[in-house]
C-alpha positions as MATLAB code, in Angstrom:
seq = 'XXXXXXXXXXXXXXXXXXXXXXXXXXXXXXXXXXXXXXXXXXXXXXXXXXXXXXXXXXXXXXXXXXXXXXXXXXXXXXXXXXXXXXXXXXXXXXXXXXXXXXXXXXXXXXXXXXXXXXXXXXXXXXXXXXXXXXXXXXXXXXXXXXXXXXXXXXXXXXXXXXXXXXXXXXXXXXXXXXXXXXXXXXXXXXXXXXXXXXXXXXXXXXXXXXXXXXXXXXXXXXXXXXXXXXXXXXXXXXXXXXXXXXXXXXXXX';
ca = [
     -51.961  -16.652   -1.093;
     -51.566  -15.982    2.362;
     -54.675  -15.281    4.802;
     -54.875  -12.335    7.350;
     -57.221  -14.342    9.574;
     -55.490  -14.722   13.208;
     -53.269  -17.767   13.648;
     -52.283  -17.535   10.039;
     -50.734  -14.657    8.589;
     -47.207  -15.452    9.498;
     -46.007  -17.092    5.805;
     -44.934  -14.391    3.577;
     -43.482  -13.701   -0.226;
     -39.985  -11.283   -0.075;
     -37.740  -11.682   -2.657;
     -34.966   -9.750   -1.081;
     -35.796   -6.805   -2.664;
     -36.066   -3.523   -1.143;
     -39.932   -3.453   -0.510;
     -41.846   -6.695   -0.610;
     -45.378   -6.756   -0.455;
     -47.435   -8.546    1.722;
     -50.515  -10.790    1.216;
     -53.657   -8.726    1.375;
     -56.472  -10.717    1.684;
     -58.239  -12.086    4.857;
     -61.474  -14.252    5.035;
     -63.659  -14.041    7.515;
     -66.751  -16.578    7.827;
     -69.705  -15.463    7.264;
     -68.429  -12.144    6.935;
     -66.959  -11.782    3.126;
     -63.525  -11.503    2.045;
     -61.716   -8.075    3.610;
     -58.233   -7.429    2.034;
     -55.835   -5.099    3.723;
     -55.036   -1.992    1.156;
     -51.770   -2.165    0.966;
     -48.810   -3.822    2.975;
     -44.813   -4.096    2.468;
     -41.894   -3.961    3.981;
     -39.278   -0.934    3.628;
     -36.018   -1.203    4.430;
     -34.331    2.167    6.355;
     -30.967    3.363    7.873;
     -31.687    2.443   11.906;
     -30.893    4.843   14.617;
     -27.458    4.166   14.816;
     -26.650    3.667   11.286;
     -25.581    6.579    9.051;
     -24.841    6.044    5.818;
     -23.109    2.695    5.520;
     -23.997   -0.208    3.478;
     -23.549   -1.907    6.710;
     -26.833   -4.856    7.084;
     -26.393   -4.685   10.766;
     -27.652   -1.002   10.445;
     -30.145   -1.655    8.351;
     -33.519   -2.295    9.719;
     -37.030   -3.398    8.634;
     -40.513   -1.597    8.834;
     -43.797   -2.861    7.826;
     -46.047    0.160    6.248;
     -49.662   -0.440    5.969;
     -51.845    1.847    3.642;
     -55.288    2.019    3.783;
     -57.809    4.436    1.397;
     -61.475    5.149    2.628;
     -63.656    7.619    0.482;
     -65.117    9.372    3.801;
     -64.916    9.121    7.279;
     -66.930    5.953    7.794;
     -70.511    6.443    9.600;
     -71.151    2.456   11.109;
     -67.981    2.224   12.900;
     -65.148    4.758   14.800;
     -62.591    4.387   12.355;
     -59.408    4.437   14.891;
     -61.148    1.479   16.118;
     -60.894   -0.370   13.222;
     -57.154    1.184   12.738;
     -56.214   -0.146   15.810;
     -57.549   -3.516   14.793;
     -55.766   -3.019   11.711;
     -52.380   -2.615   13.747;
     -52.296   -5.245   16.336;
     -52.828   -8.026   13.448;
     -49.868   -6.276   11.771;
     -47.930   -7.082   15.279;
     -49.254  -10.010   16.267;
     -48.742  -11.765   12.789;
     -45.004  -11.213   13.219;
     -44.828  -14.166   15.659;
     -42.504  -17.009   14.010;
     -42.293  -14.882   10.834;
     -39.997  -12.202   12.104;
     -39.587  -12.968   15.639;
     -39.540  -16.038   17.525;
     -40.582  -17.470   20.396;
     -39.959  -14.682   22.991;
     -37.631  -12.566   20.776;
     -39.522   -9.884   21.176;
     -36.820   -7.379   20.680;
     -36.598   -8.223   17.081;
     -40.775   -6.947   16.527;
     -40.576   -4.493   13.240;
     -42.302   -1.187   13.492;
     -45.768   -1.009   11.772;
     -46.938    2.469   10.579;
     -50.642    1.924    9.319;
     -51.618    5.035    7.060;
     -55.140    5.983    6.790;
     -56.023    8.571    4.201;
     -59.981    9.736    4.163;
     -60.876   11.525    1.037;
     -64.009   14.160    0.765;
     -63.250   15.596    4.756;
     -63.736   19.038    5.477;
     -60.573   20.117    6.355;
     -56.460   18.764    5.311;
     -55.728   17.317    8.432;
     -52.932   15.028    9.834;
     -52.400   13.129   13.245;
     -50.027   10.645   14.894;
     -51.450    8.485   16.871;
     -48.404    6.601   19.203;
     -47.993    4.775   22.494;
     -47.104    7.356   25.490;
     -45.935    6.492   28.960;
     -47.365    8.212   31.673;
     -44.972    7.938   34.991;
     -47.766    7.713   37.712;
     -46.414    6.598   40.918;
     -42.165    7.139   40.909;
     -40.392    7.205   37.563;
     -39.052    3.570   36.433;
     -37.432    3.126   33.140;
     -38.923    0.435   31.474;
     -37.210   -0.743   28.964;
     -38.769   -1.057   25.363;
     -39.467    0.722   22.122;
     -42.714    2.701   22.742;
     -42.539    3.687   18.876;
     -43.423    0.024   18.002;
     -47.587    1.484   16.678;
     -48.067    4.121   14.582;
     -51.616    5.037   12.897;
     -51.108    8.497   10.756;
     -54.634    9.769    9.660;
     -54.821   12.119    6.935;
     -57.836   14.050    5.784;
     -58.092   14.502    2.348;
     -60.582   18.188    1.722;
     -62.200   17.988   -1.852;
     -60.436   21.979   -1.952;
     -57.171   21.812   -3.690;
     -54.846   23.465   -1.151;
     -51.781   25.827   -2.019;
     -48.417   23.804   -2.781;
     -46.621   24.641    0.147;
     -44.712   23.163    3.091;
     -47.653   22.739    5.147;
     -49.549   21.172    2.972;
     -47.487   19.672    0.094;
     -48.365   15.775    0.476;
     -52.241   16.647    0.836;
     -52.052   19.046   -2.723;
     -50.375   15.457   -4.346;
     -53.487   13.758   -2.984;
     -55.688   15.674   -3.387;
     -54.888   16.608   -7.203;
     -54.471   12.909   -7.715;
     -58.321   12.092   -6.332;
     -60.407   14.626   -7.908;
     -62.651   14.999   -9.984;
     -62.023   18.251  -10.839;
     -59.376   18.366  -12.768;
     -58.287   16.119  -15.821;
     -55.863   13.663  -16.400;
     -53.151   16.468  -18.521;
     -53.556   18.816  -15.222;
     -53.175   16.232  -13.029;
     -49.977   15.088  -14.780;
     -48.881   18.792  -14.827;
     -49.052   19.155  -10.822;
     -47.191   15.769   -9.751;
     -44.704   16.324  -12.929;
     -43.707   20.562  -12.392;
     -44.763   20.793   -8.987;
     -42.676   17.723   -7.338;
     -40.582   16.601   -9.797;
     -41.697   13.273  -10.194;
     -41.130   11.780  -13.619;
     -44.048   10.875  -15.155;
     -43.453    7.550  -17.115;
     -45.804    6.711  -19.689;
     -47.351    3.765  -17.275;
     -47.970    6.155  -14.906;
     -49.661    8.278  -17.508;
     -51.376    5.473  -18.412;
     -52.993    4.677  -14.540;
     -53.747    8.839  -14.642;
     -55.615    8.557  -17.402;
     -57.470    5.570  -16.582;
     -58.204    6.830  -13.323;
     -59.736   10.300  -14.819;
     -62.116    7.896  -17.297;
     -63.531    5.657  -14.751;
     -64.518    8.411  -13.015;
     -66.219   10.585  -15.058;
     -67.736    6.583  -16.712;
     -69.193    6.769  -13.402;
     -70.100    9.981  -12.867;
     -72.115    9.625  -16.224;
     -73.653    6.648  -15.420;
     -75.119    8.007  -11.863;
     -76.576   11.195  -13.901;
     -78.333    8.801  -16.447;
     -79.330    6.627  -13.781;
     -80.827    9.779  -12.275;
     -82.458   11.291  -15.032;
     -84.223    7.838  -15.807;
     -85.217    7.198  -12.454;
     -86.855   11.195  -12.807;
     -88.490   10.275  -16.580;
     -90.403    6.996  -14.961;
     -91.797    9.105  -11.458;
     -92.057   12.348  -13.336;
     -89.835   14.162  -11.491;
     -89.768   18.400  -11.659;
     -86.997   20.457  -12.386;
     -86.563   21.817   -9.468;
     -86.275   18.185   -7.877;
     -83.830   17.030  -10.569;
     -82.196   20.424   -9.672;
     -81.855   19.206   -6.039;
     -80.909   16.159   -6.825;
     -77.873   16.960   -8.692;
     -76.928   19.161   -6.097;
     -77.506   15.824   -3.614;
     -75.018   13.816   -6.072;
     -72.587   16.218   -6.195;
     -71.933   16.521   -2.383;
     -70.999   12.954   -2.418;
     -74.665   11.544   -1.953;
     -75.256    7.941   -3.472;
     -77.695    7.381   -6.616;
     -79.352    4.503   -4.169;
     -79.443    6.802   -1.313;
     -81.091    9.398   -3.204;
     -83.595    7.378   -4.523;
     -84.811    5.816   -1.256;
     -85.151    9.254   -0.417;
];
């Protein structure tokens, strides 16, 4: 209900709870609908609060979470995180802060996880401060931005310390494994209790898939019956779908 365009994404749902989630959507003329992934608050302990059910040491974050299939090949993709970022900022005018408050800005985190990269990878990406000429202290919080990338391989990696989060994701995105293995790894592996709607989602998740999956192959084999197509070109072009190239891309080829 609440646009992301500039100028108007101040109005917001929270119901006092400990995450709210934010509105999602933003409209853009001429240029489609784009909806932010996911947005919310979270609520965490501040700096100087410990453990006490003190409010005063309670303070807000807003964590934005955003899911791409690949690295993207028409645009940088910090770019558009950075866009992504500043609009979380800048839409905090009158909504949490106002007028020149501008000590009471939240901290955004946007979260970018790419799926099908070579390589599990992570990276901050922060505001420094580089002293140049003599060494003022300016005063402000420098940890105010914070884009995380992750890179999601399509290898399942070893549970370990290293690379615990990115075995979660990774078991949970592909298409290798089914929905009972799946289940197995986020269940015995880190403890999380698997509800039945979570089950559910898993399951759903595993069928769509392999629904499409299915569909691309029979698109592919009809699109080989009607331009008579070898085996050793359907061979290749198997090969083509399975390392992530498109049914549409394939056939303009």
């Amino acid at each position: 209900i609440v646009p992301v365009e500039p100028g108007s994404t101040n109005a917001i749902f929270n119901d006092n709870s400990k995450i709210a989630g934010l509105n999602t959507e933003n409209f853009e003329i001429n240029k489609g609908l784009i909806r932010f992934d996911i947005i919310f608050y979270v609520r965490v302990p501040s700096k100087s609060g410990n453990n006490s059910n003190n409010e005063n040491e309670i303070s807000q974050v807003i964590i934005n979470i955003e899911a791409q299939k690949d690295e993207p090949k028409k645009y940088q993709i910090i770019n558009r995180a950075v866009f992504y970022i500043s609009r979380l900022v800048s839409s905090q005018k009158q909504r949490d802060f106002i007028n020149m408050n501008y000590d009471d800005i939240k901290k955004v985190y946007s979260i970018w996880v790419c799926m099908g990269m070579k390589e599990n990878t992570m990276c901050h990406i922060h505001l420094t401060k580089d002293d140049l000429i003599g060494k003022h202290n300016w005063h402000g919080n420098l940890d105010l931005l914070n884009i995380v990338m992750i890179g999601i391989s399509d290898t399942l990696p070893e549970h370990d310390n290293t690379y615990e989060m990115h075995r979660l994701l990774a078991a949970l995105f592909t298409n290798t494994l089914n929905a009972k293995q799946k289940i197995d790894i986020i269940n015995k592996e880190y403890d999380i209790p698997v509800e039945s709607d979570i089950e559910e989602g898993v399951s759903i998740m595993c069928n769509l898939s392999q629904g499409v999956k299915e569909k691309g192959i029979a698109i592919g084999e009809s699109i080989g019956e009607e331009r008579g197509i070898t085996i050793g070109e359907a061979s290749l072009i198997k090969t083509m779908y399975n390392n992530g190239i498109t049914i549409e891309q394939i056939a303009n080829m």
